[in-house]
C-alpha positions as CSV (number, residue, x, y, z in Angstrom):
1,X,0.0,0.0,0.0
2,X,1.3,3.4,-0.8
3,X,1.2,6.4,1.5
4,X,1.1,10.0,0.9
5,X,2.5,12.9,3.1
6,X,1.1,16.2,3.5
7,X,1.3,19.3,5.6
8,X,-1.8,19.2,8.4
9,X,-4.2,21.8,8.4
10,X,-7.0,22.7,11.0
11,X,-9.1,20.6,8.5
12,X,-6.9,17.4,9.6
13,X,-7.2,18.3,13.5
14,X,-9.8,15.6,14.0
15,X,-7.5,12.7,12.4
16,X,-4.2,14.3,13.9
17,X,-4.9,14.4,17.4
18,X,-6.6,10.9,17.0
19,X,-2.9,10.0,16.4
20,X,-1.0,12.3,18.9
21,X,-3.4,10.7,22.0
22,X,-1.7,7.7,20.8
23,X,1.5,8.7,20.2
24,X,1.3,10.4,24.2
25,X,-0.2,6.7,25.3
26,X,2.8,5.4,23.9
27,X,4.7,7.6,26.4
28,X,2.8,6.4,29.1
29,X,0.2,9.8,29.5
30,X,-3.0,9.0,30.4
31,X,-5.3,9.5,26.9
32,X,-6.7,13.4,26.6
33,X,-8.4,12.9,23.1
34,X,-9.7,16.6,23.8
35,X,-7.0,18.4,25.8
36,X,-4.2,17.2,22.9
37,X,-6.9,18.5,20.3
38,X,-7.3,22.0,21.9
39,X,-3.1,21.6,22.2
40,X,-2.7,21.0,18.5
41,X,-5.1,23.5,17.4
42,X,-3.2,26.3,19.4
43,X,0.3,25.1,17.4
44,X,-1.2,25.4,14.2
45,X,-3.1,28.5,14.5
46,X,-0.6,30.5,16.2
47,X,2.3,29.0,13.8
48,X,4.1,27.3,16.4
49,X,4.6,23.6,14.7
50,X,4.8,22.2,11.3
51,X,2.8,19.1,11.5
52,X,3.2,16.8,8.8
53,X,0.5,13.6,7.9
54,X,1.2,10.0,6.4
55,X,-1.8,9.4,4.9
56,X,-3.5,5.6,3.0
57,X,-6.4,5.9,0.9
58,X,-6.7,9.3,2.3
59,X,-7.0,8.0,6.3
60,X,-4.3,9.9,8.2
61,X,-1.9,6.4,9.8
62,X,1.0,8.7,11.3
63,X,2.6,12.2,11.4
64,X,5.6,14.5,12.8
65,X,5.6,17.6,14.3
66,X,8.3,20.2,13.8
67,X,9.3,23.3,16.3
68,X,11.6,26.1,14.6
69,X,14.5,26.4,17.3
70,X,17.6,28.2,16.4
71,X,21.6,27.2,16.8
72,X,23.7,29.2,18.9
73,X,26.6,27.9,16.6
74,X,25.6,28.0,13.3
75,X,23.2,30.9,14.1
76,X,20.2,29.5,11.9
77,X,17.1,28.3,12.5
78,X,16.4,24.4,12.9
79,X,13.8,21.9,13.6
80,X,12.8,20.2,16.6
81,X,11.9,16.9,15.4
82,X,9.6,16.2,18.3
83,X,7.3,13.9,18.1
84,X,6.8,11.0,15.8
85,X,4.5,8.7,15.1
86,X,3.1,5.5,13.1
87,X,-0.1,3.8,13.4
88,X,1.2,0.5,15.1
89,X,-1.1,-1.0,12.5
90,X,1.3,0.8,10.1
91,X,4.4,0.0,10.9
92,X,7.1,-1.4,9.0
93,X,6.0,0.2,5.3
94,X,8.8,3.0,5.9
95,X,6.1,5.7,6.7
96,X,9.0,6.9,9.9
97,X,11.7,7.3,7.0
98,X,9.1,9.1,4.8
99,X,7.7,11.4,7.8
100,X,11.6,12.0,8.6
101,X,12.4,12.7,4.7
102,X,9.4,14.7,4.3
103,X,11.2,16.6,7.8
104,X,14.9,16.9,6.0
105,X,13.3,18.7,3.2
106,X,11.0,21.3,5.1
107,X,14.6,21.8,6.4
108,X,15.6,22.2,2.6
109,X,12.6,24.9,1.8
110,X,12.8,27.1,5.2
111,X,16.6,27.2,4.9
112,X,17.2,25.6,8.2
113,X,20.5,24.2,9.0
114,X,18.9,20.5,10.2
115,X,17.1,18.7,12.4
116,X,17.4,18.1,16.6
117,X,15.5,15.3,18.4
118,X,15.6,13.4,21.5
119,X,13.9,10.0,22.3
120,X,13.9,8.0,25.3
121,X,16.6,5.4,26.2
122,X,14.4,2.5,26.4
123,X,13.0,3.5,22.6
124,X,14.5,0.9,20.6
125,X,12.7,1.2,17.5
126,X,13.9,4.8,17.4
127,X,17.3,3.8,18.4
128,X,18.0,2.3,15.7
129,X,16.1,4.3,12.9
130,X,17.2,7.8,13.7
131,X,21.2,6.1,12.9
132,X,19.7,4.7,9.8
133,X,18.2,8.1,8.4
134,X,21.5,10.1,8.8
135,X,21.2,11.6,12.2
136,X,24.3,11.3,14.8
137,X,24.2,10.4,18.5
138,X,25.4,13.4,20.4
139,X,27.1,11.4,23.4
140,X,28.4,14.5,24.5
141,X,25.6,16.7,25.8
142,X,23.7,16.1,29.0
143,X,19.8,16.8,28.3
144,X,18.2,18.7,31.3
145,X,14.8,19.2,31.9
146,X,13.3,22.3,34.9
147,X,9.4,21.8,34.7
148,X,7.1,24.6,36.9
């Protein structure tokens, strides 16, 4: 089966946060269909995130979301490659690689300088893709979180 990708709109909100209450259940959040609706609808009308959609036979099956960031060193912009996700009845038809090509070349057409992300230890599946599509371990750098 072939997929398609496209940049979300508020017209895809309903199919998209269908998707990112999974993706958060995946991370062990308690399922908000509504708050992470009302979340996603406040990123894409304010201009906050670039949300991109794998779709089949026009049924949205997994998507990434993109914050603009900027590096200190190379003083650009970049992407925050946060969030990822397939459909786990999906999975394994390279929709990740396209959701993370389709990512490399919104880097391409807003003249950012690349693509940041962070994933959990224990993610194995992501572990071993994010080496395969080109991205580098940073072993170096101590993440840090201060939450209010």
């Amino acid at each position: 089966m072939c997929y398609t990708i496209k940049k979300a709109s508020l017209e895809d909100l309903d199919e998209t946060a269908e998707l990112f209450d999974l993706y958060r259940i995946f991370y062990r959040q308690k399922s908000d269909l509504e708050k992470g609706k009302e979340f996603l609808k406040e990123r894409i009308l304010n201009g906050e995130s670039d949300i991109f959609l794998a779709e089949i036979d026009n049924k949205a099956v997994g998507f990434v979301q993109l914050y603009k960031l900027f590096h200190y060193t190379k003083l650009q912009k970049q992407w925050l490659l946060s969030d990822l996700f397939v459909h786990p009845d999906f999975r394994g038809r390279g929709i990740s690689i396209g959701l993370i090509n389709e990512s490399k070349n919104w880097c391409e057409l807003t003249g950012a300088c690349g693509l940041m992300l962070e994933t959990e230890k224990t993610n194995t599946i992501g572990n071993t893709l994010y080496p395969r599509c080109g991205f580098s371990y940073d072993g170096t750098h101590n993440y840090y979180h201060w939450w209010r």
